[in-house]
N, C-alpha and C positions, 0 to 999 in steps of 0.2 A: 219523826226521828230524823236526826241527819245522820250521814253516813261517816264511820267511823268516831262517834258519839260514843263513850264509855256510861254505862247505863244500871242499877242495877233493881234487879226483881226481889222485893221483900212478901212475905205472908206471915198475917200476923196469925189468923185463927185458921185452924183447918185439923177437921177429923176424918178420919177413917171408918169404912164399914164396921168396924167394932165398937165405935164412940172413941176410942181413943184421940184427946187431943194432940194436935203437934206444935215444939216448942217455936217460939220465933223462926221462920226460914229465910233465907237474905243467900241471891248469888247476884253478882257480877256481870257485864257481858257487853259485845260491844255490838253496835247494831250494824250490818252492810244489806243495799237490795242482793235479789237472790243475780248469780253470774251472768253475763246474754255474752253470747261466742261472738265474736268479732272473725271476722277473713281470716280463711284457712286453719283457725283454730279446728275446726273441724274436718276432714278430707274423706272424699268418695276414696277409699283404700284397697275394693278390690269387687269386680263383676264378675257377675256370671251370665250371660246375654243368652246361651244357647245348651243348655241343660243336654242334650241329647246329640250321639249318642252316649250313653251314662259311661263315665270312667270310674268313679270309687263315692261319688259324692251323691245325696239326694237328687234324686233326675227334675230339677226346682231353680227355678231362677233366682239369685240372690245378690243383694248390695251389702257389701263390709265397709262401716263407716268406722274411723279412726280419731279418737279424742286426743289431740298430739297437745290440747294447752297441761296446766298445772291445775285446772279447776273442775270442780264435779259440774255439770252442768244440767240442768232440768230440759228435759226436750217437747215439752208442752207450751204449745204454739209456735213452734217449727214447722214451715212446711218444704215438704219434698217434691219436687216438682219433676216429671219424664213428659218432656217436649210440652205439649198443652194440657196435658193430666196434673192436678195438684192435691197430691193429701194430704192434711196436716197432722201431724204426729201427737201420739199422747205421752201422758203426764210417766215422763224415764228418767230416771238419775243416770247421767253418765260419766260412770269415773275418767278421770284423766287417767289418760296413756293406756287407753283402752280400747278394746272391738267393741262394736256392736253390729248384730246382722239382721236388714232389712230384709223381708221376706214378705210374702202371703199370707194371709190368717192363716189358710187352711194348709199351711204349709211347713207353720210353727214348732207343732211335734217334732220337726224332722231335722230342724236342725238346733235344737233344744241340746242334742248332745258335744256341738263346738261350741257354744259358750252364749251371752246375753244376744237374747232375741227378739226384737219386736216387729208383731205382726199386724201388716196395713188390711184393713177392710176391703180397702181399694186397691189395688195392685196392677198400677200399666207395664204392659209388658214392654221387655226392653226387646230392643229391634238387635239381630244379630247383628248384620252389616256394620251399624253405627246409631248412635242415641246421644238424645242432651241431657244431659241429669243434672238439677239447681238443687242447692240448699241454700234456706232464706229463716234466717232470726224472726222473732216474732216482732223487730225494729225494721222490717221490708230489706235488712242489708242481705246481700248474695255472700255467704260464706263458703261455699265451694262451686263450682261451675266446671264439670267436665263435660267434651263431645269427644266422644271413644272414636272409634273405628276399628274395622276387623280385621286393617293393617297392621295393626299394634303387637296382632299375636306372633310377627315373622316367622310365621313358623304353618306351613300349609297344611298341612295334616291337624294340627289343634284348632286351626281356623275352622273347622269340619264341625267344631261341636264335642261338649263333655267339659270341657276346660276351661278358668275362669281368665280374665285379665288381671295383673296387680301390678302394684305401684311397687318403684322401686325400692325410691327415695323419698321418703315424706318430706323432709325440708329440703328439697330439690328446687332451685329457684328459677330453672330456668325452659324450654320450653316441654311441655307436658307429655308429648308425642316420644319423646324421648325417654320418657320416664314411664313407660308401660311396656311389659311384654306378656308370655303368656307365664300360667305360671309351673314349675316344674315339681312342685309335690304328687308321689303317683296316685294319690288320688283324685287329679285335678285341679285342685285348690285347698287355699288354704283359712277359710269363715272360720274368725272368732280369734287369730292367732295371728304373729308374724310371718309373714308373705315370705313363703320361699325363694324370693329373689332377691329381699330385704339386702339394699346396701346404701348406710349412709355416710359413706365414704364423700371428704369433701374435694373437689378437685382444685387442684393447684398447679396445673399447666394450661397453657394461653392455647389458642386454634393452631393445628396442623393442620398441611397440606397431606392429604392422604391417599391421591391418586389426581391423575392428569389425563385427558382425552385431549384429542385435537379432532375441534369441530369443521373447522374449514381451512384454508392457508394463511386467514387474517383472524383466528378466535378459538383460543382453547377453553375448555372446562376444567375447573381445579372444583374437588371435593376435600369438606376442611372436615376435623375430627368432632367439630361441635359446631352450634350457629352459635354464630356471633352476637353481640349484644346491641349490636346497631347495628342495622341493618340496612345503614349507606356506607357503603363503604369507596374512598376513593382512590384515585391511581394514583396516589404520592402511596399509600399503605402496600402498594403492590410495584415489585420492581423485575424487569428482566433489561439487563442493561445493554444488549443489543435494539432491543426493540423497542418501539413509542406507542404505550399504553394510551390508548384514546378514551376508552368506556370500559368500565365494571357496572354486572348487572348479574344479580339472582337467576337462576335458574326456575325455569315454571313453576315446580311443582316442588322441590328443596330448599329449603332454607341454609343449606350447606351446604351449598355447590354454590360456585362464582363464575359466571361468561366473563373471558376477559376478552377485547378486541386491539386490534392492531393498525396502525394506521398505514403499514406495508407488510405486504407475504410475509413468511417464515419460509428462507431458504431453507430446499430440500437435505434433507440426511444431513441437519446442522443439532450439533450438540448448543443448549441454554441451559440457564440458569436463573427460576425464580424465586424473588424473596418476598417472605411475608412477614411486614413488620407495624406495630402496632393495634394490632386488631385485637380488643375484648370479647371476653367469655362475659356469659350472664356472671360468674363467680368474681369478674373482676381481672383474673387473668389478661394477659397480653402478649400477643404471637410476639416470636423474633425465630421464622424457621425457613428453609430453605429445599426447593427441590431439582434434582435436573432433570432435562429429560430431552429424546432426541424427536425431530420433527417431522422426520421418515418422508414418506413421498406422497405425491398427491395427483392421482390420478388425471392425465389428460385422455383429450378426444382420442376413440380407438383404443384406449389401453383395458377398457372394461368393456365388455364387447358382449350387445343379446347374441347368443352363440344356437340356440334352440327354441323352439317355439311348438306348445301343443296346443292347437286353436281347436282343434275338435275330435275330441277324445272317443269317440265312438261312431263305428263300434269299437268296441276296445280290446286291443290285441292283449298283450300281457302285462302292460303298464298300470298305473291305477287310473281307473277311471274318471280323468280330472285334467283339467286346464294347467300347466305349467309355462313356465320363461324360467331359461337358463340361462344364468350371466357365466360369463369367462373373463379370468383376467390370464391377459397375456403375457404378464410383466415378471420378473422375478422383484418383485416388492411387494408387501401385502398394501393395502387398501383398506380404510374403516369405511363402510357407505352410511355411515348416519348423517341424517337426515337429507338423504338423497330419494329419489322421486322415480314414478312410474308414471310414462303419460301418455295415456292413453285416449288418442282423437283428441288433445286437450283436454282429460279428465286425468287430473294426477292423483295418486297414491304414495301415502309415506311408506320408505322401506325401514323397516325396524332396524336397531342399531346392532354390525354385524362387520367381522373385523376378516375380509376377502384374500386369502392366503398366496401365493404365488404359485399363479401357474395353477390357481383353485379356481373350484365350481360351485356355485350357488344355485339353488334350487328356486324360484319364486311360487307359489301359490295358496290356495285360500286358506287363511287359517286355520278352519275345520280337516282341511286335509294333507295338513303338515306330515300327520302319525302314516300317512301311503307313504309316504315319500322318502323317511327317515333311512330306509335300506338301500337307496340309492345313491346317498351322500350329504354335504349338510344343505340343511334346506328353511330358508326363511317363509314363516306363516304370516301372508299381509292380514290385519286385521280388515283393512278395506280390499276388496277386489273389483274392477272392473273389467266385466267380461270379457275373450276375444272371440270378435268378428272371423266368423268360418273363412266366408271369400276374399275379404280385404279388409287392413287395418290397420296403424300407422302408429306405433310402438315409438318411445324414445325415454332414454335413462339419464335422469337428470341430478347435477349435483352438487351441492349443497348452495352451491353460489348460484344457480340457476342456469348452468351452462350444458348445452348436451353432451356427453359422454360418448352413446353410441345412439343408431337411429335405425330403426327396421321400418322400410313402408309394404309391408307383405301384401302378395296376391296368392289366388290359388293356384297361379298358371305356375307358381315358381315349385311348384311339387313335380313338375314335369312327369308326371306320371297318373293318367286320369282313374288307376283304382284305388292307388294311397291318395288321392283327394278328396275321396267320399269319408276320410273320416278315418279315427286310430293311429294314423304317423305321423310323428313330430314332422318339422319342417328343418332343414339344419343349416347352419353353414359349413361351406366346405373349406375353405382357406383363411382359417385367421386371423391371419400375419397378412393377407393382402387389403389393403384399404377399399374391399368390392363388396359394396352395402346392397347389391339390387339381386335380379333373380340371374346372374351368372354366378353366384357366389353362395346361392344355394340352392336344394333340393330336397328333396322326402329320405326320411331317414332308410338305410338299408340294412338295421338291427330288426331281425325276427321278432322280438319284443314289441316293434313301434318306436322306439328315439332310447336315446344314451342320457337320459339325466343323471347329471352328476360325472360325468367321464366325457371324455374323447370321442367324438361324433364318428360315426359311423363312417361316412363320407370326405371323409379327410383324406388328401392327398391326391382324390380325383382331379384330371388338369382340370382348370378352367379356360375355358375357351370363350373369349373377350376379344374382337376386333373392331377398332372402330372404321366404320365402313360410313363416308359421304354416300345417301344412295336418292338424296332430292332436294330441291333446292326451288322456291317457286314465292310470286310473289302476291300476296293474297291481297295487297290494294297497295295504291301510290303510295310510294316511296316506304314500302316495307319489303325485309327480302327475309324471307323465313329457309334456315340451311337444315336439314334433317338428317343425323346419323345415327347405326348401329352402333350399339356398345354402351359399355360403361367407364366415364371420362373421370380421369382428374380434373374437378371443374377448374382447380386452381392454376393449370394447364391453358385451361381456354382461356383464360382471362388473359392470358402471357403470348396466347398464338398469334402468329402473324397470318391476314387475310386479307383480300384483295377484289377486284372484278378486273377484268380484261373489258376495254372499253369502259374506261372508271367510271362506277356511281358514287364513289364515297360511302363508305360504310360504318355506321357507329353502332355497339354491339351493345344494344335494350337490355335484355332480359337472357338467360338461359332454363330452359324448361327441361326437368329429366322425369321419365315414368316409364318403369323398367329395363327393358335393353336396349330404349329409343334416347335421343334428346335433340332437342331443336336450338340453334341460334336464333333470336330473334333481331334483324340489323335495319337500322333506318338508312334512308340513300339519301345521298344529297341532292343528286339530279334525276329527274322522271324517266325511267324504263322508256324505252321507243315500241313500238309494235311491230312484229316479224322481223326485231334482232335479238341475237342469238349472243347472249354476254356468258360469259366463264368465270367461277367463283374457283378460288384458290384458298384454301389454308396450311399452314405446318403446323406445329409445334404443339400438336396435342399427343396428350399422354393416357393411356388407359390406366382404369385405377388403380392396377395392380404396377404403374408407371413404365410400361411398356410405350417404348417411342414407336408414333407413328408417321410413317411417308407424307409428303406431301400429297394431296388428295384435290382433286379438280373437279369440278361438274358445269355442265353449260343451264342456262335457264334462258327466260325470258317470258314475256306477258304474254299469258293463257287466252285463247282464243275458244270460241264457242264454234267444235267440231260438226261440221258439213257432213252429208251421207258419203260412205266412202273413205272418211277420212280414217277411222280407227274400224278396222277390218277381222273379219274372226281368220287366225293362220295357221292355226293349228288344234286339233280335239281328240283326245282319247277319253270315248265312251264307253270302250271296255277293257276294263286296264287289268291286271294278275289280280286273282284271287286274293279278295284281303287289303289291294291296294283302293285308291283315289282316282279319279277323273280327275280331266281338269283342261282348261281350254288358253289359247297362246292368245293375245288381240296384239294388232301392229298398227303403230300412227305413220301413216302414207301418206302425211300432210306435212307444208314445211313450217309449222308450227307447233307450240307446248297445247298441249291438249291436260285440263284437270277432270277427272275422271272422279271424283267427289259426287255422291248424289247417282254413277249411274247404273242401271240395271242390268245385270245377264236373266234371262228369262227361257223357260221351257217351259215349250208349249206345244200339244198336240196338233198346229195348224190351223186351229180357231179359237183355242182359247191357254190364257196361262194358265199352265199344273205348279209347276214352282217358279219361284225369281228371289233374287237377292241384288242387294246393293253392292258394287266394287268395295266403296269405301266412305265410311261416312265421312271423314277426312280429307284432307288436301292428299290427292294422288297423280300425281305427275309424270305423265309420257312423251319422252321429248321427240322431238321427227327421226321415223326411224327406228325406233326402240321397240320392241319387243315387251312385252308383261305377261305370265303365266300366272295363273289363279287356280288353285287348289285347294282342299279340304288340307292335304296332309303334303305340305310340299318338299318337307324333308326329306321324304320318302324315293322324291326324285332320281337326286345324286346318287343313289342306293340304288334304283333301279335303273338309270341313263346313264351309267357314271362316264361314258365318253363323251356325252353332247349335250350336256344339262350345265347352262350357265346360272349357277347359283343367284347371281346379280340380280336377275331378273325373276325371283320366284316371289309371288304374295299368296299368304292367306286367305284362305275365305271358306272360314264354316259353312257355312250358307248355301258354298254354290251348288245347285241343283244336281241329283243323280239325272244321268241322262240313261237312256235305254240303251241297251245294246247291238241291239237290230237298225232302229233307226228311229230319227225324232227330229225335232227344229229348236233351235236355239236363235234366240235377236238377243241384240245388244238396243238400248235407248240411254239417250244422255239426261240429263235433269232436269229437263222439260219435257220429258216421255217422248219425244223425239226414236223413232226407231232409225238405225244409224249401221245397218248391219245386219244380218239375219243368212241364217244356214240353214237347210235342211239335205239333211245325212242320212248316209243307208250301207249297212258292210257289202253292197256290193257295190262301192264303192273303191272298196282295196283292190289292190294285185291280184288279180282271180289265179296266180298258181301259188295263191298261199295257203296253206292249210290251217294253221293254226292263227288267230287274230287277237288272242289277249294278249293284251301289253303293249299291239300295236296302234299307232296313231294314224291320223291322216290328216296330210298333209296339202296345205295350198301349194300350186304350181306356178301361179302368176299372180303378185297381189293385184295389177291391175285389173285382172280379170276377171269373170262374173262370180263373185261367191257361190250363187244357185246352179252354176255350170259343173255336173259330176264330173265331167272330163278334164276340171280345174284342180281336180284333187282327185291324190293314190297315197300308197301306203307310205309311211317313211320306209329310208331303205336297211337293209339286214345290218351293214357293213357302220351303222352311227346307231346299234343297238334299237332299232325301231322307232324311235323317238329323240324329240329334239327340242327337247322345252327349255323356251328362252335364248334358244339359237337359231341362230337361222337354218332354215329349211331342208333337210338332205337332198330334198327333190326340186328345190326351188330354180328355176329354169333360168337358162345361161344367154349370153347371145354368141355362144359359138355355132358356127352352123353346120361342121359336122366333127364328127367324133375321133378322136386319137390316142394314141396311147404310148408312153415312153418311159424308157427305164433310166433308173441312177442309183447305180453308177456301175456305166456298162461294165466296167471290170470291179469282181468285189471279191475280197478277202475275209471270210466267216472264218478268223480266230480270235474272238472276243477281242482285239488290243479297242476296241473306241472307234476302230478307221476303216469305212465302207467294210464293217461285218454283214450288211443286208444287202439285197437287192427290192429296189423301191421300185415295185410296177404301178408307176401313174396313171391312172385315166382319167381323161376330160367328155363325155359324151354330150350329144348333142341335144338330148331331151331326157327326163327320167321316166321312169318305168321300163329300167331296162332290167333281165336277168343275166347271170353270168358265170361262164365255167373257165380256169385259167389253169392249165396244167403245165410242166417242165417236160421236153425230153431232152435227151441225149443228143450226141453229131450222129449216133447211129440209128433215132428215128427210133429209140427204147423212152417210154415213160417211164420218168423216175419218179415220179413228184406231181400229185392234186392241189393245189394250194386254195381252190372255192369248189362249189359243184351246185350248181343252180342255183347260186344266191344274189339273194334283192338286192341289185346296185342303187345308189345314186347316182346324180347327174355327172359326179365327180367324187374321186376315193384314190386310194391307194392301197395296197398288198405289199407285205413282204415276205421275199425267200431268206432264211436261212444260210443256204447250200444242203442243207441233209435233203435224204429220202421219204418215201412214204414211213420207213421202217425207222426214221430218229437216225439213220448214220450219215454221216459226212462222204458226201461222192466224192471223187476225185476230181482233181484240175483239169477244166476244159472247158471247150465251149457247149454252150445250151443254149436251145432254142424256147420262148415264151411263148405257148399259144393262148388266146384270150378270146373268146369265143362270147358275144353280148346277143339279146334276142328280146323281143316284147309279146304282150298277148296277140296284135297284131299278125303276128309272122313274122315279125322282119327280121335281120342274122346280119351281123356284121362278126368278120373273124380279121384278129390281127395277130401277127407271128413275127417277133425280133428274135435276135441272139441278142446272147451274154458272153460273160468269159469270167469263171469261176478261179480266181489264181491263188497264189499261196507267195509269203516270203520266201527270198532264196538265202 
């Protein structure tokens, strides 16, 4: 037959089971092959991937296919295809404009009651997440081709299961994803029937712009109402007529969002204006729309600032038990940080897209432990986290253009507090509004809880105390001069200072090195150092980085000599210091040269063998002729305990240094060839035998020339410079006067507070220390009025002052008074001296 062939069927003989003949029969008809579906005639019209748990429908997974042609079609030798599984369907009549529901054999009963059913033998199961499903003619053509996903449901709760997917729009032409959601009949779904979300409403408006981000200062995102139907789209179609569109490019993962780029910034808090013109819908449609929008601010360096850090969370006070970074913005602007960064040692992390409020606090940590955090404030979940380093670790917030923000290189030392370092309290900052990144600028938090996430740090408003202090300068090979100071600088300060040598080398300035509350110049010289001269380094114009100006500041240096015995001397030791306090020992270079002290040992030792030793410093440590160095465990503790004679200048560190015994013991000194170089051995009857009490006191060298091992070279420091003298020179250290005297100023004085000779200054100069001493007032009438010491430990030299009052706090009257001053040693010996005064008053 051919097709569309008019044909007709006649019969001439033919009976029935009765014999009855029938008369001639003769019909008509025209012949066509049986229909075969061509593309999309057919369409996957609605899933069910995840049966469970049951909402109204058979707890059964099922496919609704939809007959959208005009023709019944036979579905024998169709096969159905899920990912690598293939069934081929039997012999079905499918009316047009009709369901049919693909099911399970064994599962056919069940849905026999929404409408035509056929049941596969085989049945692969459909994957919740996402699946491929083909239908293919029995001509090999693909007549429907969907890949779901479990996106599709937008809706997180029916994503869970019970619920099917359905198509919106069956002649929807354009992209698929779009044309699926879940479905909203309350039974779940709707097998066998029109799809409760059924709309085949045709559109007839072109792409909107429907929201705008700004991704960096040169690239915003615009989100259109549909995708477009070409999917190049170029910068004549897009306009903002301030600025020169260089690139359009699709976003990752959308097909309706547009990266537009710039070929200059976007001035801040500047109002534009973008147009979208010519751009198709799959419908045919054509934008012509327009958006504005304003371009806000964009975070520079310090304006977002890591404000808090919990590097190790336990044990755990009342915080959650979890690693945190708090960001601050300082600004009154908000801030988007999308796609801005964490980076940590060089391991970075994207920060989720999050829009930083003014004068807000963000929360960072691990995704899983968002839901701790949430009562704290808002708080971003990294999908990636990389851990922080308890002792040390070097933090920096990076953004979007790749530029650092803010930078934290933490230590544990900056917790200044050795029980909150074991663990449980944040680290904070304390000022920041001040530009002070290192450990002046912060400390352990001082919330009972453990740290302030999400608020105002604990630690706010404490001063910071930042000086920058020149305290060494030395030159570690030809024609290098390395300068060393406390504090923390405005680098940008140094680069602008002016610096010098006296006796010029020329100085051109390397490198700057900063690592905590130290930083080094590094300068090359033009002319070679000489050997035992004495050159002076000069700078100004540096600023701490809170921009506090500082003095010009001077130090002498010159090339380090390998110290001879005798040259750097032990000059002072307190081996039994208050309850609770440190040891610590003074050494003096009594050479006329830079001694580096890098490499070398203090050592205790019972007399034959070392019990403890430590290194000075593994570092370049510079003593110049003359100078003075204290080394302690805990040197701060000094000032606190000497606060009259304790030159800050000269104090160092040093964990290390050995406990010494209290009774007595040996201490050397060796340089960095084990060279011994110095050595003491010490014993408390060595002090003032009429002292009674000896914690806190020191002792004291008398003559650096003289023998160290000589006990008679050394006695107590004296009462009248607090017992000690660390980093200053010696209270006992021996004069060349050669005998003793003593004189007042100002013989006439006036004790009425005005500023002008309110005191009487009784000078003494003696002639050796270890002297005691009793200094009383009388009267013209040879009456004591007034004790002013009574057996106390002089130095070689001191001062007293009178008031004018009595023993009793009153004010005597105008006259004269006689001074007696009464000095004496273990020896015996007694020197007495006796002046007048003249106590007078305004008239």
């Amino acid at each position: 037959f051919n097709p569309d062939q008019q044909l007709t069927l006649s019969i001439d003989t033919l009976w029935d089971i009765s014999g009855n003949q029938a008369t001639e029969l003769e019909i008509n008809f025209t012949w066509n092959p049986p229909f075969e579906a061509d593309s999309s005639d057919i369409l996957f019209n609605e899933i069910l991937p995840d049966p469970t748990p049951l909402v109204g429908l058979p707890e059964a997974e099922y496919i609704e296919l939809f007959n959208r042609s005009d023709s019944v079609i036979n579905l024998q030798g169709y096969t159905f295809i899920n990912s690598a599984v293939a069934v081929v369907l039997a012999d079905l009549l499918f009316e047009p404009d009709s369901y049919l529901i693909l099911c399970d054999e064994d599962d056919t009963s069940f849905f026999q009651p929404y409408g035509l059913v056929l049941g596969l033998s085989v049945w692969p199961a459909l994957v919740n997440s996402g699946d491929s499903l083909t239908l293919i003619n029995p001509s090999g053509e693909i007549i429907d081709l969907l890949v779901y996903d479990d996106s599709w449901y937008r809706d997180a709760e029916k994503e869970e299961g019970g619920w099917s997917l359905e198509r919106i729009n069956p002649v929807w032409p354009c992209e698929i994803d779009n044309n699926w959601s879940a479905s909203e009949n309350s039974l779940g779904g709707t097998p066998g029937q029109v799809n409760s979300i059924f709309n085949d409403a045709i559109d007839s408006i072109g792409p909107e712009i429907t929201a705008l981000s700004i991704i960096s200062d040169q690239s915003v995102q615009i989100s259109l109402s549909e995708t477009p139907e070409n999917l190049f789209i170029t910068v004549q179609q897009i306009t903002i007529p301030e600025l020169d569109l260089i690139g359009v490019e699709f976003g990752e993962s959308l097909t309706d969002e547009l990266i537009l780029h710039f070929s200059e910034p976007l001035a801040e808090d500047q109002e534009y204006l973008i147009w979208l013109e010519n751009v198709q819908d799959c419908w045919g449609n054509t934008s012509n729309d327009t958006l504005s929008f304003n371009s806000g601010f964009f975070a520079k360096p310090d304006q977002v600032l890591i404000n808090e850090l919990m590097v190790d969370p336990s044990p755990q006070q009342l915080l959650p038990e979890a690693e945190f970074i708090e960001l601050y913005n300082i600004t009154d602007h908000s801030f988007n940080i999308r796609n801005w960064q964490i980076d940590n040692s060089g391991i970075r992390k994207d920060i989720p897209d999050f829009e930083l409020a003014p004068y807000g606090y963000a929360i960072l940590c691990r995704e899983q432990d968002t839901s701790l955090f949430f009562g704290f404030g808002k708080t971003i979940g990294m999908p990636s986290w990389s851990g922080l380093v308890n002792t040390q670790d070097s933090l920096a917030l990076i953004n979007e253009k790749g530029e650092i923000i803010s930078r934290v290189a933490y230590k544990n030392t900056w917790y200044k507090n050795d029980v909150k370092k074991d663990g449980g309290w944040s680290l904070e900052r304390i000022d920041p509004n001040k530009k002070c990144h290192g450990i002046v600028n912060w400390m352990a938090s001082e919330n009972s809880s453990g740290g302030t996430p999400g608020k105002e740090n604990s630690v706010k408003g404490i001063e910071i105390e930042n000086e920058i202090l020149l305290w060494q300068a030395y030159l570690p090979d030809t024609n290098i001069l390395v300068t060393s100071f406390s504090g923390e600088p405005d680098t940008l300060t140094i680069l602008n200072s002016e610096y010098q040598t006296i006796l010029e080398l020329g100085l051109t300035l390397q490198k700057i090195t900063i690592e905590d509350n130290r930083f080094d110049l590094h300068f090359y010289t033009d002319t070679n150092p000489i050997e035992n001269t004495i050159y002076q380094f000069k700078i100004k114009g540096i600023k701490t980085c809170d921009q506090t100006e500082t003095a010009e500041q001077s130090i002498d240096f010159g090339i380090s000599i390998q110290a001879d015995k005798k040259e750097i001397i032990i000059n002072e030791i307190l081996f039994d210091p208050f309850s609770g306090a440190s040891d610590f020992v003074e050494v003096m270079n009594t050479s006329a040269h830079f001694i580096n002290l890098k490499n070398w040992r203090i050592i205790k030792s019972d007399g034959f063998e070392t019990i403890e030793e430590s290194l000075f410093s593994e570092e370049h440590l510079i003593i110049a002729p003359g100078e003075l160095l204290v080394f302690s465990r805990a040197p701060e503790e000094l000032p606190v305990l000497y606060p009259i004679s304790t030159n800050i200048n000269n104090l160092k560190s040093l964990s290390g240094l050995p406990n010494f015994n209290n009774d007595r013991g040996t201490i050397i000194i060796r340089n960095n060839q084990l060279k011994t170089i110095d050595s003491l051995v010490y014993s408390d009857d060595m002090h003032f035998s009429l002292l009674d009490d000896l914690d806190g006191v020191s002792l004291e060298r008398i003559i650096p020339s003289g023998d160290t091992k000589d006990p008679l070279n050394w006695t107590s420091a004296a009462e009248s410079v607090g017992f000690a003298t660390p980093g200053s020179p010696n209270s006992q250290l021996f004069k060349t006067a050669a005998t003793g005297r003593v004189y007042l100023e100002p013989e006439l004085f006036t004790p009425d507070n005005d500023g002008y000779h309110d005191q009487l200054h009784i000078n003494y100069h003696l002639a050796s220390g270890g002297w005691m001493g009793n200094i009383k007032i009388y009267s013209d009438k040879g009456i004591e009025i007034r004790r002013l010491i009574n057996n106390d430990w002089l130095g070689s030299e001191g001062s007293k002052a009178w008031d004018g009052t009595n023993n009793e706090g009153e004010k005597v009257p105008v006259g004269i008074y006689i001074v007696y001053f009464e000095v004496f040693n273990a020896q015996g010996e007694k020197q007495l001296f006796k002046q007048p005064c003249v106590l007078g008053a305004k008239l």
